[in-house]
N, CA, C and O atoms as a GROMACS GRO file, in nm:
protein
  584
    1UNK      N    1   0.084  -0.118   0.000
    1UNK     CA    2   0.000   0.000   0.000
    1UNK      C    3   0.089   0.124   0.000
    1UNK      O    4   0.199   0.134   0.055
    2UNK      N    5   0.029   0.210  -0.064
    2UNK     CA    6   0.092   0.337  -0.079
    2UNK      C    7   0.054   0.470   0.025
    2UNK      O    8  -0.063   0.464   0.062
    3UNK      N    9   0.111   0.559   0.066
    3UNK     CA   10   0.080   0.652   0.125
    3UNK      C   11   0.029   0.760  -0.022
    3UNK      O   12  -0.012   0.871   0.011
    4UNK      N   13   0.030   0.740  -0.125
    4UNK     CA   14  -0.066   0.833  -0.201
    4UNK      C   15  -0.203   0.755  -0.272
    4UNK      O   16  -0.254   0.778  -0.381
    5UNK      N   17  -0.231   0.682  -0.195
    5UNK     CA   18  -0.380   0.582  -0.222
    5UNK      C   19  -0.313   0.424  -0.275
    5UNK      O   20  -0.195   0.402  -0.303
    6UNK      N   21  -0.396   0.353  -0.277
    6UNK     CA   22  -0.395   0.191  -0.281
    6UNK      C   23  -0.521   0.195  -0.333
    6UNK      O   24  -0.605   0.278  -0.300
    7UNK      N   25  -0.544   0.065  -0.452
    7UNK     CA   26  -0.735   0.017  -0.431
    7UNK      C   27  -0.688  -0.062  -0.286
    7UNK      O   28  -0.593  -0.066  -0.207
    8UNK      N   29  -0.857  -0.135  -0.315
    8UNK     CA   30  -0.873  -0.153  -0.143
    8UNK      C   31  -0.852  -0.323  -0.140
    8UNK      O   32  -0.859  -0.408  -0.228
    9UNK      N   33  -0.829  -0.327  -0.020
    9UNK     CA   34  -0.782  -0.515  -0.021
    9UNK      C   35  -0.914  -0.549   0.079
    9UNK      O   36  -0.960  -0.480   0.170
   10UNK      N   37  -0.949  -0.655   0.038
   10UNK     CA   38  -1.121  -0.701   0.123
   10UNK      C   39  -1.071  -0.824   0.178
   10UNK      O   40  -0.976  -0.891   0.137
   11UNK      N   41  -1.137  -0.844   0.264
   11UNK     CA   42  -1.141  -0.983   0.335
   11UNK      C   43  -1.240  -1.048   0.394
   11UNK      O   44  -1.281  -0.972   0.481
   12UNK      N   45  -1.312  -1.164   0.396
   12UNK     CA   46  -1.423  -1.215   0.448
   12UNK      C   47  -1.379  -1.349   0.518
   12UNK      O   48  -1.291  -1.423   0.473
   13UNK      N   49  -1.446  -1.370   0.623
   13UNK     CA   50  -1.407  -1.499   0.697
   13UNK      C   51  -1.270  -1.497   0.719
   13UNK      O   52  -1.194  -1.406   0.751
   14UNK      N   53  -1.251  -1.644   0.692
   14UNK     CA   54  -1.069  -1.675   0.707
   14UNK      C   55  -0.989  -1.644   0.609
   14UNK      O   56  -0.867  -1.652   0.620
   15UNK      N   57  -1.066  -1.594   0.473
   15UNK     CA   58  -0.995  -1.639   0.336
   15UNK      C   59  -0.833  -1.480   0.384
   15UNK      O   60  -0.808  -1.401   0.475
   16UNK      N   61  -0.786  -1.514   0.278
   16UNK     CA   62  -0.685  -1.384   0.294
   16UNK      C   63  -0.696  -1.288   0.217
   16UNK      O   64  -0.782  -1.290   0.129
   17UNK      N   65  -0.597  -1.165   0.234
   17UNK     CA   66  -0.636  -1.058   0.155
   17UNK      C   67  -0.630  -1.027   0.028
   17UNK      O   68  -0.525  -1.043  -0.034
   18UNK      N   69  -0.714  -0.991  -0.017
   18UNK     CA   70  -0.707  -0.993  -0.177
   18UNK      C   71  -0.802  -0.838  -0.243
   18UNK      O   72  -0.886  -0.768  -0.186
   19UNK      N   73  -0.761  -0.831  -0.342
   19UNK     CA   74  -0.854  -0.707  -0.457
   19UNK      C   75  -0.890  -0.773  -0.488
   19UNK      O   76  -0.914  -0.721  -0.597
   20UNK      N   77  -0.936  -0.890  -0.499
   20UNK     CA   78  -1.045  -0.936  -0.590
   20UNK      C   79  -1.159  -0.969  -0.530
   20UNK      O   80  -1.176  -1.064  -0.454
   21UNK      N   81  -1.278  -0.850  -0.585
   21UNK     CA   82  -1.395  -0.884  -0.550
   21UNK      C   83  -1.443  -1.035  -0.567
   21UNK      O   84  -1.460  -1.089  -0.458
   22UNK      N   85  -1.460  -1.091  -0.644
   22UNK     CA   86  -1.508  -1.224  -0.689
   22UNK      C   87  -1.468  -1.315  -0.521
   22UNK      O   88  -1.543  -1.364  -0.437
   23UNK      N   89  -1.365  -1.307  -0.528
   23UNK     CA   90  -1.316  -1.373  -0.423
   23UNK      C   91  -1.426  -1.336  -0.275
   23UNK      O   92  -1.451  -1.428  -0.197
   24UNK      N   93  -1.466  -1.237  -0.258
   24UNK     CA   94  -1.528  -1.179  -0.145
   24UNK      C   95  -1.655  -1.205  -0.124
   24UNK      O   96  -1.712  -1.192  -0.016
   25UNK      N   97  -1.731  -1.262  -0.282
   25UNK     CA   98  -1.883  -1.252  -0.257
   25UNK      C   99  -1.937  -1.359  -0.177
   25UNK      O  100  -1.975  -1.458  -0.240
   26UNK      N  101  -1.945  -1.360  -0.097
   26UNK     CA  102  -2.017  -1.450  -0.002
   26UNK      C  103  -2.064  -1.397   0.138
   26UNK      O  104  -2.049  -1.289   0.195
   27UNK      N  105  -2.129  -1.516   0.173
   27UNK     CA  106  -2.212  -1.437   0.346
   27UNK      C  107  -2.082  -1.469   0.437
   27UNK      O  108  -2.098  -1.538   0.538
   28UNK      N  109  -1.992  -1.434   0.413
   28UNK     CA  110  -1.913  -1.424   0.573
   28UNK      C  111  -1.838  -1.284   0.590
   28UNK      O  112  -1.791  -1.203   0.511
   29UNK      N  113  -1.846  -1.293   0.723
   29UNK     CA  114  -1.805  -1.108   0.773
   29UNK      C  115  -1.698  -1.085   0.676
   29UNK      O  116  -1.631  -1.173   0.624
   30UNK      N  117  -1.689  -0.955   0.656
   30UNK     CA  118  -1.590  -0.882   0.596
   30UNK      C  119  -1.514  -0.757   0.648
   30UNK      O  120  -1.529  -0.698   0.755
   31UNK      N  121  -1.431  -0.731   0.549
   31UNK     CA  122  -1.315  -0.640   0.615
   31UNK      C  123  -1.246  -0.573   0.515
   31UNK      O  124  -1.197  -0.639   0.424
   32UNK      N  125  -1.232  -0.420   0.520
   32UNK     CA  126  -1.118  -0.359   0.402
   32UNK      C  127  -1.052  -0.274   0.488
   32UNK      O  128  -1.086  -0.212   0.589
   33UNK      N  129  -0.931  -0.288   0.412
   33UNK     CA  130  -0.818  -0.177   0.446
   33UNK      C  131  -0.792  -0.122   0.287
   33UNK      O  132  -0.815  -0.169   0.175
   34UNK      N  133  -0.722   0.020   0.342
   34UNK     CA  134  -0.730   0.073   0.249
   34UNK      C  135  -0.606   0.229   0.256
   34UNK      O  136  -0.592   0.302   0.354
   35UNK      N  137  -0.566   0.237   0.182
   35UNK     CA  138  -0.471   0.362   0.194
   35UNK      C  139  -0.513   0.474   0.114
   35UNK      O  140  -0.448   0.513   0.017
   36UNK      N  141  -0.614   0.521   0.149
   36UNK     CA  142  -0.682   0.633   0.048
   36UNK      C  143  -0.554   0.786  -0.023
   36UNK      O  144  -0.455   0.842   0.026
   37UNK      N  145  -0.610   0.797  -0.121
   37UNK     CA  146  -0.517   0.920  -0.226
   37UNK      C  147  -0.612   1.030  -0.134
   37UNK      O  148  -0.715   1.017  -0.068
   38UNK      N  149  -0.509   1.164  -0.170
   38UNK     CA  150  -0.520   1.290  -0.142
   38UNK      C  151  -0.668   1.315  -0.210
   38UNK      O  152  -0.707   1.256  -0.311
   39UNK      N  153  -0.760   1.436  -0.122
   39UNK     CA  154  -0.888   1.442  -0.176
   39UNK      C  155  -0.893   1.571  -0.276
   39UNK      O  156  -0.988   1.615  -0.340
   40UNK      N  157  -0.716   1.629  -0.265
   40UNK     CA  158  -0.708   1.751  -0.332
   40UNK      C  159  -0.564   1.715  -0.364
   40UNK      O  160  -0.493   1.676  -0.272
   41UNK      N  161  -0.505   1.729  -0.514
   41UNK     CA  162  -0.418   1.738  -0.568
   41UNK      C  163  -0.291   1.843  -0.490
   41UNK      O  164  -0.275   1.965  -0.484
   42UNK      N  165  -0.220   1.734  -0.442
   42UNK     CA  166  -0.072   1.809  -0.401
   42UNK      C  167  -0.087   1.814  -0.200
   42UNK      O  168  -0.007   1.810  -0.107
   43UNK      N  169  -0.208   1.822  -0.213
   43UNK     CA  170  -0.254   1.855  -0.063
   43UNK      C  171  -0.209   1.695  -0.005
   43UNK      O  172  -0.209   1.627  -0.107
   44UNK      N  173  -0.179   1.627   0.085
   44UNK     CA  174  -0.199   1.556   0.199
   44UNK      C  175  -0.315   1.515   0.267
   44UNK      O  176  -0.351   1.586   0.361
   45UNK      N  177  -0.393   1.393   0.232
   45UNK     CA  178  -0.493   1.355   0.343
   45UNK      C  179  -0.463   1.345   0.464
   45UNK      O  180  -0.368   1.275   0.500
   46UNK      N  181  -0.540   1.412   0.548
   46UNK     CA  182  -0.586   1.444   0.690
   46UNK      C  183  -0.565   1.255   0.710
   46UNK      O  184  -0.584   1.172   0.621
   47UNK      N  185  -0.513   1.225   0.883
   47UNK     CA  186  -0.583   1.140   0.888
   47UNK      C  187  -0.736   1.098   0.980
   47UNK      O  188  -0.777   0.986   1.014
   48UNK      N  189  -0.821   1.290   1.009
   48UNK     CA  190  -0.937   1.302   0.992
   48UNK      C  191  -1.031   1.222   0.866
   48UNK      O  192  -1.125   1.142   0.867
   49UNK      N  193  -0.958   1.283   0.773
   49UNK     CA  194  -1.017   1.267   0.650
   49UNK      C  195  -1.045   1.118   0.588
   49UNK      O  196  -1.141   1.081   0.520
   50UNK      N  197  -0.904   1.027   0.642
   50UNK     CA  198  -0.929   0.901   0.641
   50UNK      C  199  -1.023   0.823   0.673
   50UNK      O  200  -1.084   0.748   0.597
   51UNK      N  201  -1.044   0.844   0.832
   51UNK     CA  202  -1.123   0.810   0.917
   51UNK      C  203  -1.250   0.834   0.885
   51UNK      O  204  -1.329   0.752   0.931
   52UNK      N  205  -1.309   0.943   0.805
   52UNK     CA  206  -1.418   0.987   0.752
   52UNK      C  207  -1.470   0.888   0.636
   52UNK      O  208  -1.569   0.815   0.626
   53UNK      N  209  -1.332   0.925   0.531
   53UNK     CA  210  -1.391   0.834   0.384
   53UNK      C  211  -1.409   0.674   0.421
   53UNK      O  212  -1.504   0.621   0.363
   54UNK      N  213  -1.347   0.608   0.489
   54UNK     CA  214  -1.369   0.479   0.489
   54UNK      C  215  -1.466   0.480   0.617
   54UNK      O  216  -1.462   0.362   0.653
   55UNK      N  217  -1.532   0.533   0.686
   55UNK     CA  218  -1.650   0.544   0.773
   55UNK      C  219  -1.756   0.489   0.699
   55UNK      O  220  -1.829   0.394   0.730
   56UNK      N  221  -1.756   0.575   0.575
   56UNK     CA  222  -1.858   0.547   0.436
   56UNK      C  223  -1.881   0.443   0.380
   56UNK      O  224  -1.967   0.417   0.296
   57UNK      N  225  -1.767   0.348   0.446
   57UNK     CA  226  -1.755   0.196   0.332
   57UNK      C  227  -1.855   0.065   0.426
   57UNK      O  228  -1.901  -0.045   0.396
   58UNK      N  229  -1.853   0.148   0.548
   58UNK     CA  230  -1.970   0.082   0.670
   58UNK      C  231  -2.048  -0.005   0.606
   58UNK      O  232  -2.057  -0.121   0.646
   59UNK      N  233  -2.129   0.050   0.476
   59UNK     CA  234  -2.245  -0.017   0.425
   59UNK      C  235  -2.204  -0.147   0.364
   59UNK      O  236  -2.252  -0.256   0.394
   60UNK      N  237  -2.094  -0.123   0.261
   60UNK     CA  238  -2.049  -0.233   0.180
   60UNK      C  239  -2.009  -0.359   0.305
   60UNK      O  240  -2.054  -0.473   0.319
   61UNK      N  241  -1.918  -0.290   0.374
   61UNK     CA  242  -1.899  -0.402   0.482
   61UNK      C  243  -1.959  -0.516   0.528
   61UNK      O  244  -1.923  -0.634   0.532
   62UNK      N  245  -2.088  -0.441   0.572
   62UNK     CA  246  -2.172  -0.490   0.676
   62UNK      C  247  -2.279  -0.577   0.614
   62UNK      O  248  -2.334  -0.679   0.655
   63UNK      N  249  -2.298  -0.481   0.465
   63UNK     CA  250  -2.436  -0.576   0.352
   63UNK      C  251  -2.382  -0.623   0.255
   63UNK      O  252  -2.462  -0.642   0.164
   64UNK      N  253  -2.222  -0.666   0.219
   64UNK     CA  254  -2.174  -0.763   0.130
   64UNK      C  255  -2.238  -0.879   0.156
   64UNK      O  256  -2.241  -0.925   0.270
   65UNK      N  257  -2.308  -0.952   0.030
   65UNK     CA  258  -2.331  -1.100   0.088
   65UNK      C  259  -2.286  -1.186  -0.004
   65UNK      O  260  -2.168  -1.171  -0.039
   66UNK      N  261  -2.360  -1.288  -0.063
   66UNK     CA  262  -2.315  -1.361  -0.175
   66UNK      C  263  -2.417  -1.332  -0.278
   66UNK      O  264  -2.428  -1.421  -0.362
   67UNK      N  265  -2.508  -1.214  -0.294
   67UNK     CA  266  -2.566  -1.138  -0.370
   67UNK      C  267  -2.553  -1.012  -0.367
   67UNK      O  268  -2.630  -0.921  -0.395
   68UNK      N  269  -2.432  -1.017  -0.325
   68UNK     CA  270  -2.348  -0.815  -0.343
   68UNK      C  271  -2.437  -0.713  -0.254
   68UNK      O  272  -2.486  -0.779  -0.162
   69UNK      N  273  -2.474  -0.581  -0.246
   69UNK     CA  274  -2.522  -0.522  -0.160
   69UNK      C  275  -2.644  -0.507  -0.196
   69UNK      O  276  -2.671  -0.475  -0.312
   70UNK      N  277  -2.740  -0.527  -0.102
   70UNK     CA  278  -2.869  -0.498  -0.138
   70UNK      C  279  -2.893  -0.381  -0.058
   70UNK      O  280  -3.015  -0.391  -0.050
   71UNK      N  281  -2.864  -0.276   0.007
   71UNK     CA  282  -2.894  -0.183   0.105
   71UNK      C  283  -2.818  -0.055   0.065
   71UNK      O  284  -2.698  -0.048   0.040
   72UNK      N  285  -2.904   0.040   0.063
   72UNK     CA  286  -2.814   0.193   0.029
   72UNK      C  287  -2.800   0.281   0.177
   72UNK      O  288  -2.882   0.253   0.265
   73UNK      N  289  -2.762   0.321   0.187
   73UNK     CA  290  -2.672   0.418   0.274
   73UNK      C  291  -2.759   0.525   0.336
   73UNK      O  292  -2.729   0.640   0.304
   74UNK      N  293  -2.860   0.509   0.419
   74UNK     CA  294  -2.919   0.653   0.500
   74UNK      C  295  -2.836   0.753   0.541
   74UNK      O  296  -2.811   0.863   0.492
   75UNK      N  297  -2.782   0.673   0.681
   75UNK     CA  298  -2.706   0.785   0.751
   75UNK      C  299  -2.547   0.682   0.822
   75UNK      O  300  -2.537   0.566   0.862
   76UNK      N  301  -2.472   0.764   0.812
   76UNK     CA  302  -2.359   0.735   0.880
   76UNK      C  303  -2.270   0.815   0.969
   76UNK      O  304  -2.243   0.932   0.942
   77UNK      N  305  -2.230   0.763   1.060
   77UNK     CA  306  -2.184   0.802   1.205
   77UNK      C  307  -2.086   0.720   1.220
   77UNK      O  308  -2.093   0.597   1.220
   78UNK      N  309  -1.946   0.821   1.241
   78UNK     CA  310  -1.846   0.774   1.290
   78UNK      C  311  -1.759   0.831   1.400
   78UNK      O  312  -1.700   0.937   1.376
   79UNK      N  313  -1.747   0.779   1.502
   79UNK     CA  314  -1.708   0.804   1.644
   79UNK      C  315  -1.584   0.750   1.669
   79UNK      O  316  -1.575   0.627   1.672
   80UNK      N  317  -1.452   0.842   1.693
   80UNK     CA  318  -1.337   0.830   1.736
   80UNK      C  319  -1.279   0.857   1.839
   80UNK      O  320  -1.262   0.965   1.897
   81UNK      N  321  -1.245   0.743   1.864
   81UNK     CA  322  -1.137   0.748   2.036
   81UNK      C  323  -1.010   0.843   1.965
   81UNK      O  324  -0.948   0.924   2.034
   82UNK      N  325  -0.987   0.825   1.848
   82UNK     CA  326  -0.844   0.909   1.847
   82UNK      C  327  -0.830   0.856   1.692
   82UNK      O  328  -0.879   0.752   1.647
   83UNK      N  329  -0.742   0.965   1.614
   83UNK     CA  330  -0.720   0.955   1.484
   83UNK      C  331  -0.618   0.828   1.419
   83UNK      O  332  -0.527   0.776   1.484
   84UNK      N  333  -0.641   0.806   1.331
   84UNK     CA  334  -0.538   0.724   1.281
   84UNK      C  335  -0.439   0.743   1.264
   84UNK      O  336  -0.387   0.851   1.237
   85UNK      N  337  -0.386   0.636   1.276
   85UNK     CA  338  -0.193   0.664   1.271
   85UNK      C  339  -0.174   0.638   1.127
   85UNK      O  340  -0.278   0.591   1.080
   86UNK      N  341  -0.058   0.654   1.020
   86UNK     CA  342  -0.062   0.623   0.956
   86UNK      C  343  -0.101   0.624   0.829
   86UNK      O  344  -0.205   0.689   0.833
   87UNK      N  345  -0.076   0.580   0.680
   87UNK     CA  346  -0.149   0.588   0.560
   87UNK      C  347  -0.260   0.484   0.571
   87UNK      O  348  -0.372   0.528   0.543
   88UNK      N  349  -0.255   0.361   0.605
   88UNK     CA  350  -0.347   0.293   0.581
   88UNK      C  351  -0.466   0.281   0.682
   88UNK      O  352  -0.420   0.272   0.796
   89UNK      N  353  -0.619   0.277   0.681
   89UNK     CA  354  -0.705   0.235   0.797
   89UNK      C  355  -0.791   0.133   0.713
   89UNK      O  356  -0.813   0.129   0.592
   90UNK      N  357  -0.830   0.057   0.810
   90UNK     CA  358  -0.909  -0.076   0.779
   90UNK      C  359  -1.070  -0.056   0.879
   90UNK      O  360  -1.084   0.008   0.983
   91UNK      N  361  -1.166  -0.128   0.809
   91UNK     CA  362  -1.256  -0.151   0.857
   91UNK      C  363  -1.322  -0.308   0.870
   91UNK      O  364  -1.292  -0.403   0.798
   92UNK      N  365  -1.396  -0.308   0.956
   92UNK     CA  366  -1.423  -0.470   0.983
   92UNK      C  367  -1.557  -0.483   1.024
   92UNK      O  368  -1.589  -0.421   1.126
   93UNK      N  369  -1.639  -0.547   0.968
   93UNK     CA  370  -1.765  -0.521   1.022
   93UNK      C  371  -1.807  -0.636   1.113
   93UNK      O  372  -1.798  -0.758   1.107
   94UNK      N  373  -1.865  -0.530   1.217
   94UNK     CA  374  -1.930  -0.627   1.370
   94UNK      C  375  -2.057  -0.715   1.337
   94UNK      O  376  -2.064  -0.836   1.319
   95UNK      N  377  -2.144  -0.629   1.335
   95UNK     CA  378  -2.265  -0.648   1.348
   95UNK      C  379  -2.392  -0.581   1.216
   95UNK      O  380  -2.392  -0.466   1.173
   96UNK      N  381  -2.481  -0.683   1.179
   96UNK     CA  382  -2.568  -0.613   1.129
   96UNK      C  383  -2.716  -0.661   1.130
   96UNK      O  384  -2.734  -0.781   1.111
   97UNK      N  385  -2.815  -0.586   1.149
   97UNK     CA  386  -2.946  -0.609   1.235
   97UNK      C  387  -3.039  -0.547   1.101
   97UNK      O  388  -3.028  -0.440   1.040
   98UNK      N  389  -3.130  -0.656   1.086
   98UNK     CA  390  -3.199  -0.584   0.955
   98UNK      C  391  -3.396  -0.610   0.994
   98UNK      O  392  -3.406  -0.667   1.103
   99UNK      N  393  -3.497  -0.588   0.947
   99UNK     CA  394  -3.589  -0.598   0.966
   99UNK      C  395  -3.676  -0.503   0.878
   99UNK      O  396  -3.666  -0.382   0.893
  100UNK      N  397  -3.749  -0.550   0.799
  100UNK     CA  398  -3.883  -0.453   0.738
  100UNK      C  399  -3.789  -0.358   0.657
  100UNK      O  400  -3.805  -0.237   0.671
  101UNK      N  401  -3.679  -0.413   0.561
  101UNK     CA  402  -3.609  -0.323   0.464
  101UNK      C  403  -3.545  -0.227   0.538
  101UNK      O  404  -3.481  -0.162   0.455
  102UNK      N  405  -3.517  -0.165   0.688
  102UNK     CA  406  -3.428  -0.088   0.731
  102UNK      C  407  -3.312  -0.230   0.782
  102UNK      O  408  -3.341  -0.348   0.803
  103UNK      N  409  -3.195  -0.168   0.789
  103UNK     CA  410  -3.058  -0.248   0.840
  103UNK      C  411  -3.031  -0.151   0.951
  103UNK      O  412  -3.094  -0.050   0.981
  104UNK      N  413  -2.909  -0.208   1.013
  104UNK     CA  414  -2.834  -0.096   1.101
  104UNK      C  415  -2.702  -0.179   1.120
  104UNK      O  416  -2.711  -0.279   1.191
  105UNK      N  417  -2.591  -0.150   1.068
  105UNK     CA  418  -2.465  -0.181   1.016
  105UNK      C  419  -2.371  -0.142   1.133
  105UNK      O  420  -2.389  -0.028   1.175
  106UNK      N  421  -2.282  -0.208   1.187
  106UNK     CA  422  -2.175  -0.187   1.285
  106UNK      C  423  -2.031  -0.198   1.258
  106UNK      O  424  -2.000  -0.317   1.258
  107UNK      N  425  -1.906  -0.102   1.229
  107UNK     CA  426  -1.786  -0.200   1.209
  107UNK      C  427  -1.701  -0.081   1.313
  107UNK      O  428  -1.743   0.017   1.376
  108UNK      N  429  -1.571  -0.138   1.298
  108UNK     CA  430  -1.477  -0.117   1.404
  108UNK      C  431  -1.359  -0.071   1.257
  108UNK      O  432  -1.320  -0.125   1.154
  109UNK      N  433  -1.338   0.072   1.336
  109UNK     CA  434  -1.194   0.122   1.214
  109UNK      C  435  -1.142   0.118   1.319
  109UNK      O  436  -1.166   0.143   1.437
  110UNK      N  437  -1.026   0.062   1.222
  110UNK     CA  438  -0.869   0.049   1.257
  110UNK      C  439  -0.716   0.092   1.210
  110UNK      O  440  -0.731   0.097   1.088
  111UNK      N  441  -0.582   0.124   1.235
  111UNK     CA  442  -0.522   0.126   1.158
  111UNK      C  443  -0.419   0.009   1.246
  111UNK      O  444  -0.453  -0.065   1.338
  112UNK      N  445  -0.296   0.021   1.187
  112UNK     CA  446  -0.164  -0.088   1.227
  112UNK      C  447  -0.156  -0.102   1.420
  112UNK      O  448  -0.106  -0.200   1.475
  113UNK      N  449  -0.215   0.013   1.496
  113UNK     CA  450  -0.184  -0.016   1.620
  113UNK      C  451  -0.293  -0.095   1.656
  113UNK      O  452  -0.275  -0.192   1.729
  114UNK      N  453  -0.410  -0.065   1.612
  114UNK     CA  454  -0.538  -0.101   1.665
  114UNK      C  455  -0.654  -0.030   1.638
  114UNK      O  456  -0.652   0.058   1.552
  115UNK      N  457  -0.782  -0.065   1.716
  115UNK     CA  458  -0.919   0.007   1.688
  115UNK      C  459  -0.904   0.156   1.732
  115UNK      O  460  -0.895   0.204   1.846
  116UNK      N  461  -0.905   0.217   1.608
  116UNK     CA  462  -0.950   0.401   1.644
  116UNK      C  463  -1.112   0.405   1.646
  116UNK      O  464  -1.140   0.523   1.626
  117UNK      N  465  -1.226   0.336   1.660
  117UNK     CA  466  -1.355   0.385   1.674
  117UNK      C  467  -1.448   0.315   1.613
  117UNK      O  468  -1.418   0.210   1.558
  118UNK      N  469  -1.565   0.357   1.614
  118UNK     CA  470  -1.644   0.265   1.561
  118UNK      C  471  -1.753   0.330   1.436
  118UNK      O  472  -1.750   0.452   1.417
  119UNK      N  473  -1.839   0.250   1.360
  119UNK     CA  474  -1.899   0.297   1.248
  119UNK      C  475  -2.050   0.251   1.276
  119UNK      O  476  -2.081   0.151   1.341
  120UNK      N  477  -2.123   0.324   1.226
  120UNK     CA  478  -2.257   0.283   1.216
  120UNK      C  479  -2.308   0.324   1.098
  120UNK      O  480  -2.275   0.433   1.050
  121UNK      N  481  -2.405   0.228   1.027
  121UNK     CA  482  -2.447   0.258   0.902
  121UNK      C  483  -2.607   0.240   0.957
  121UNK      O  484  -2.632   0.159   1.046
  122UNK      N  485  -2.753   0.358   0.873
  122UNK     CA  486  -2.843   0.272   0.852
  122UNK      C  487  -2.942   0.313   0.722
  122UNK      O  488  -3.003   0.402   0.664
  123UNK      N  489  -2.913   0.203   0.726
  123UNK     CA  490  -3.009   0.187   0.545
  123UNK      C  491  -3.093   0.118   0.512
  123UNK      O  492  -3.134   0.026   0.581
  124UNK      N  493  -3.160   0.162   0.341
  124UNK     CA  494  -3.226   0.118   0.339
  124UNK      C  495  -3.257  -0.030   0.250
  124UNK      O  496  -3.148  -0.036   0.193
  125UNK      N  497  -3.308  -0.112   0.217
  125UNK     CA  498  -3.301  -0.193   0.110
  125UNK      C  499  -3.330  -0.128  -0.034
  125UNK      O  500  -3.412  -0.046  -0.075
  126UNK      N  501  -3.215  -0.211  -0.099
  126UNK     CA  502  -3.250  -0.155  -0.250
  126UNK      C  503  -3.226  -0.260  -0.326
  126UNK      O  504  -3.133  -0.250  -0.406
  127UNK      N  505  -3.304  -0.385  -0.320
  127UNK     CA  506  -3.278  -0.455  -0.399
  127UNK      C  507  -3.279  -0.431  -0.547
  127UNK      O  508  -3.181  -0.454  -0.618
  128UNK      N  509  -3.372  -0.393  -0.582
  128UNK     CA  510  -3.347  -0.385  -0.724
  128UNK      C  511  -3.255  -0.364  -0.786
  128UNK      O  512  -3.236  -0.420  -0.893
  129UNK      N  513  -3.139  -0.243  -0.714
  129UNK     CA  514  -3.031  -0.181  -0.765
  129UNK      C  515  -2.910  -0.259  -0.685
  129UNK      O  516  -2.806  -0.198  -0.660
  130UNK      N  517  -2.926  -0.380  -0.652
  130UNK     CA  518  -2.797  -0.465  -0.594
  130UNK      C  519  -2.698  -0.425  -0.646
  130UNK      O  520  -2.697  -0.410  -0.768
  131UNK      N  521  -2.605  -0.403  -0.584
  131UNK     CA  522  -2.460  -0.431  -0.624
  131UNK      C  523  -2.369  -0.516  -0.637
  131UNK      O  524  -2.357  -0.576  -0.530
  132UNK      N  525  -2.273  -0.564  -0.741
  132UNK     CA  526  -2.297  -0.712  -0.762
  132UNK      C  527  -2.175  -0.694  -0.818
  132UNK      O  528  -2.140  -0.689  -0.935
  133UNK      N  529  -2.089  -0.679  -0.671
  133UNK     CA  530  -1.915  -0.635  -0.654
  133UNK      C  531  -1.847  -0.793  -0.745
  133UNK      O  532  -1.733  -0.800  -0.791
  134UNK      N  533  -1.891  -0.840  -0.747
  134UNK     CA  534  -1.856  -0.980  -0.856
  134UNK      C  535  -1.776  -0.977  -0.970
  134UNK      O  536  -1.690  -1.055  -1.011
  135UNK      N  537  -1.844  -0.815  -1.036
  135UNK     CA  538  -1.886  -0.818  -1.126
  135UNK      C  539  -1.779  -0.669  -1.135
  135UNK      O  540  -1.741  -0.614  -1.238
  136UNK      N  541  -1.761  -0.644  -1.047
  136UNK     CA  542  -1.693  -0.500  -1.024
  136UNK      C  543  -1.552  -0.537  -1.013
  136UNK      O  544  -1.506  -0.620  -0.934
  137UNK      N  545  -1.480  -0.458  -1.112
  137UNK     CA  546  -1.298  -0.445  -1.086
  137UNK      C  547  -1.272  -0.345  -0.981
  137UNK      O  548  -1.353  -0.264  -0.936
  138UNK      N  549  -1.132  -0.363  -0.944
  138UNK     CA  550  -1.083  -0.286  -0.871
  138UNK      C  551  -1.041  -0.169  -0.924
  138UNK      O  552  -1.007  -0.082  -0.844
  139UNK      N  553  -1.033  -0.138  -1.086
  139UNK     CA  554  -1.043  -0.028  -1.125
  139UNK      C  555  -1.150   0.081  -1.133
  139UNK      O  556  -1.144   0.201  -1.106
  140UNK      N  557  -1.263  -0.010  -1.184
  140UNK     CA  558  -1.377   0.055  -1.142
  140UNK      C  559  -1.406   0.090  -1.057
  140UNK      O  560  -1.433   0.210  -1.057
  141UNK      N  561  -1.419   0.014  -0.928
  141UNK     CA  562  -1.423   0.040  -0.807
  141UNK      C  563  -1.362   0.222  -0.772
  141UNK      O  564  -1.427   0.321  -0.737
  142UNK      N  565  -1.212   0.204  -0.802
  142UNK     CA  566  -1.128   0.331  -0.771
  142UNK      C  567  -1.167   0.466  -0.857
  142UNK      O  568  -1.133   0.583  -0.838
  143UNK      N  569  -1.260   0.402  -0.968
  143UNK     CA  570  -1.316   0.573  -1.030
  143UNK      C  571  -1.252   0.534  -1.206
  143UNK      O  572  -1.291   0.578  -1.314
  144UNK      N  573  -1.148   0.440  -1.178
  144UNK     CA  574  -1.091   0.443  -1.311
  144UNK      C  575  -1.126   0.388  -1.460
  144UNK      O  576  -1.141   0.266  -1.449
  145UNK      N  577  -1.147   0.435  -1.608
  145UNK     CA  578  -1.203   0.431  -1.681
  145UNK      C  579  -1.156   0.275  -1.709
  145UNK      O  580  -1.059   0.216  -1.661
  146UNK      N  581  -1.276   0.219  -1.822
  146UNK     CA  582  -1.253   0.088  -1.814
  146UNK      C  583  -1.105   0.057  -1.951
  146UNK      O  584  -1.060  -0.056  -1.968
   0.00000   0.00000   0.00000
């Protein structure tokens, strides 16, 4: 991983780390780390800013299954004991509680020392518009043209 961004490496269950979505689609917990790029050319990401953008990834985390994400993103809340050290932070998802098309998503960011805080996602179902990371490169993923 780079201190001027990385794509992101996922992990589910025991398997090990990998960019390859394909590898990830299934129902067991998951996990990304990630070394995010500057959000402004030349500037330096905060590692506020870190802690923020991968806060966001809560959803994917928590509603990856072995039919990609069915749930979009209401609201997210992220609460820090203390900033990240470091280029890289990881997320890992705890818990997720679903009922009547609302979810409520739990993971734990981290960087190399340990847990800086926790994430909460809650959303809504969107099946129709699944996401079907399977199917998704890691270029795409990062914004980049095909």
């Amino acid at each position: 991983m780079s201190p001027e961004g990385s794509p992101p490496l996922f992990k589910s269950g025991t398997n090990d780390w990998t960019a390859d979505f394909a590898a990830n689609h299934n129902a067991d917990r998951k996990a990304v780390r990630q070394s995010l790029p500057p959000l402004v050319a030349g500037e330096a990401i905060t590692p506020f800013q870190r802690a923020a953008i991968l806060g966001d990834v809560t959803n994917h985390v928590c509603h990856w299954g072995s039919a990609g994400a069915g749930y979009i993103n209401a609201d997210v809340t992220v609460s820090l004991a203390r900033l990240p050290v470091g280029y890289e932070v990881g997320l890992r998802a705890d818990s997720t509680i679903a009922a009547d098309g609302l979810s409520v998503g739990s993971a734990t960011l981290y960087d190399r020392i340990g847990p800086v805080g926790t994430c909460v996602v809650t959303a809504l179902s969107n099946v129709r518009r699944r996401i079907d990371f399977a199917a998704t490169s890691v270029a795409e993923f990062a914004g980049e043209p095909r």
